[in-house]
C-alpha positions in Angstrom: 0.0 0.0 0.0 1.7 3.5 -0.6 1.1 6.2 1.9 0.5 9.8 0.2 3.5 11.7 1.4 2.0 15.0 3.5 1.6 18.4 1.9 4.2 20.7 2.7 3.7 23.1 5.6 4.2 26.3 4.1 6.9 28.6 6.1 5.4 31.0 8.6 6.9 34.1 9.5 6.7 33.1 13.0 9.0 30.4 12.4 11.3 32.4 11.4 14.3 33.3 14.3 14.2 36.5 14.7 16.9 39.2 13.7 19.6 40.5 15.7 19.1 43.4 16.9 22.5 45.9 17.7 23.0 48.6 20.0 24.0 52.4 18.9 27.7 51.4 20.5 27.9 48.1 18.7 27.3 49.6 15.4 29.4 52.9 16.5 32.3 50.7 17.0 31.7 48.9 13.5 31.7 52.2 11.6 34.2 53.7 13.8 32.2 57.2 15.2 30.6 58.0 18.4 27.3 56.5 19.6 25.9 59.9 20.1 26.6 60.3 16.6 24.6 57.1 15.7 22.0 57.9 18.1 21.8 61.4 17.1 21.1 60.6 13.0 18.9 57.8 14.6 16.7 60.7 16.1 16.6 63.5 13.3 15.6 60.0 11.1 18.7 60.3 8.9 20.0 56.8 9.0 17.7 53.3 9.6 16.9 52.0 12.9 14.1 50.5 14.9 12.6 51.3 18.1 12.4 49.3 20.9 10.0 51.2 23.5 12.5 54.6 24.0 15.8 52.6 22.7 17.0 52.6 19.3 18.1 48.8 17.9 19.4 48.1 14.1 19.7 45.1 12.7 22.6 44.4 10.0 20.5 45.5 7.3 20.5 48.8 8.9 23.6 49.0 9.2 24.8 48.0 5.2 22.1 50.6 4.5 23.9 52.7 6.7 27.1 52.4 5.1 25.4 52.5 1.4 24.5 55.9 2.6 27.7 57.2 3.6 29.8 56.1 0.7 31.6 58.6 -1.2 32.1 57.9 -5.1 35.2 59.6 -6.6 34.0 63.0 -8.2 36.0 62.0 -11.6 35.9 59.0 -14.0 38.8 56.5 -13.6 40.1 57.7 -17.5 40.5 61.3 -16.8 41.9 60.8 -13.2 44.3 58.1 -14.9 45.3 60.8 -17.5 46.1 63.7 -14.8 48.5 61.5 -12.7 50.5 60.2 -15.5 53.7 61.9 -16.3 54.4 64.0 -19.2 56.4 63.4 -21.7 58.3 66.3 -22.3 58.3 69.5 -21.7 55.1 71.6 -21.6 54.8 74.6 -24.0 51.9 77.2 -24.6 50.9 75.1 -27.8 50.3 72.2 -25.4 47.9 73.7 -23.0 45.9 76.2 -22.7 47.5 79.5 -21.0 47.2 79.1 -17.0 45.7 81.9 -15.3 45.8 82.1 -11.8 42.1 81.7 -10.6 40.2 85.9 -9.7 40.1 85.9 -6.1 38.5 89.2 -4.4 40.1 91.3 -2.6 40.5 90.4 0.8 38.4 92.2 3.6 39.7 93.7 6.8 38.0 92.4 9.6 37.7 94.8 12.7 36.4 93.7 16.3 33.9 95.2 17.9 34.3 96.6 20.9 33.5 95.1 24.0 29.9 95.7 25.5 30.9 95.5 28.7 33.0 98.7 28.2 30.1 100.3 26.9 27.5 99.4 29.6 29.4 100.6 32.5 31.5 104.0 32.2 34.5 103.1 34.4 35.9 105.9 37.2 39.7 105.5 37.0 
């Protein structure tokens, strides 16, 4: 006699263990800042994070989201940084380049302090 084999029991979400959850010094020693900085961008809502009654927790998604956030992407293509480092081959003339100008800067402003209110408050008897 052959036995039906049982249906699959389909996956419940509660099944599931649940994620880890980090604490703002775990994943400020990870990235290397301050907790108060994590904590901080945590509160104004600038980086991912969940809240765990008045405590802020992040899981290791958070924290590659985090770090996908932060990344810094060079300003240049790789081609035309390549080209700038590379050494020239001989000596530059004006037929090479264009003509270098120094950059217009404006003429720099004298700064004066203000005198101190104190001074101005109280007339001094010497």
């Amino acid at each position: 006699m052959h036995r039906p084999t049982p249906a699959p029991i389909p996956h419940r979400p509660s099944d599931a263990p649940p994620p880890r959850l980090y604490r703002p010094e775990e994943i400020a020693d990870t990235l290397g800042c301050s907790a108060w900085w994590v904590k901080d961008r945590a509160r104004r809502r600038l980086i991912p994070h969940t809240r765990v009654g008045r405590a802020y927790r992040f899981t290791a998604e958070h924290l590659a989201e985090i770090i996908r956030l932060y990344e810094e992407r060079p300003a240049q293509p790789a081609q035309i940084t390549a080209r700038a480092t590379e050494p020239l081959s001989g000596p530059v003339t004006q037929t090479d380049s264009a003509p270098r100008r120094r950059p217009a800067v404006a003429p720099a402003t004298r700064l004066r302090a203000r005198p101190p209110r104190r001074q101005q408050q109280y007339s001094t008897v010497a």
